[in-house]
C-alpha positions as a printed Julia matrix, in Angstrom:
56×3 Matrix{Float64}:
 -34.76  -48.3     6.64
 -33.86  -44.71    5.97
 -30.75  -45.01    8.22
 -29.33  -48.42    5.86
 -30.33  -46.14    2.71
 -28.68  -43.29    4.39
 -24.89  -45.5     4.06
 -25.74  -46.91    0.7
 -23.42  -45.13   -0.88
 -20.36  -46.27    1.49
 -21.4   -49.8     0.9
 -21.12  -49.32   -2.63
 -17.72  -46.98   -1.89
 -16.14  -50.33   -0.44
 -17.5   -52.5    -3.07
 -15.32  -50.57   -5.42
 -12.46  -50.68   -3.11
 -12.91  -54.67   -2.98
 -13.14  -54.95   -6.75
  -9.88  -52.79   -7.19
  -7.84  -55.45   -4.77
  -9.29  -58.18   -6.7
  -7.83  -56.2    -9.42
  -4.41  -55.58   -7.88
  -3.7   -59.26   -7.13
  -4.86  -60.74  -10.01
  -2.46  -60.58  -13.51
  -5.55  -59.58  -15.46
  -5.7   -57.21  -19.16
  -8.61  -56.31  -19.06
 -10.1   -53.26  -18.1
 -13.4   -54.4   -17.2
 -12.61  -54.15  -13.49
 -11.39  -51.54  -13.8
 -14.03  -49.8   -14.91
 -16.7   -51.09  -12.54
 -15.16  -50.03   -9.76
 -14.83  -46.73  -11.06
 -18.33  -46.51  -11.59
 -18.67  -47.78   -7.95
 -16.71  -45.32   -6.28
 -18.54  -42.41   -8.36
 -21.84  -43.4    -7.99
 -21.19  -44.47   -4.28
 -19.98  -41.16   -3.61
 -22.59  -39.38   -5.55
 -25.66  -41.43   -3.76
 -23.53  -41.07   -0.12
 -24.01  -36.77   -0.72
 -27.79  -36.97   -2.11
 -29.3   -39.73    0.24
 -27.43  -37.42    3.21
 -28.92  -34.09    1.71
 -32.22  -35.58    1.97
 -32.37  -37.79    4.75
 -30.96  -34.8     6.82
């Protein structure tokens, strides 16, 4: 269990990847996207350094 929490953060890393190509090849205005991914990628990154401070 501590191992899959350990790589939580990548997971959510290439969610936010995923959701920017959905982004890219779709014609859409809105931002929304946009912003959820960005707050994919930070937080991803952010949990990726804490969960690998403590679980190390």
């Amino acid at each position: 269990m501590k191992d899959l929490l350990k790589y939580l953060g990548i997971f959510l890393v290439l969610l936010g990847v995923v959701i920017l190509g959905i982004y890219a090849f779709q014609s859409m205005i809105n931002n929304v996207l946009l912003v959820v991914a960005g707050l994919f990628l930070v937080g991803g990154v952010s949990l990726y350094i804490i969960f690998n401070r403590i679980f190390d």
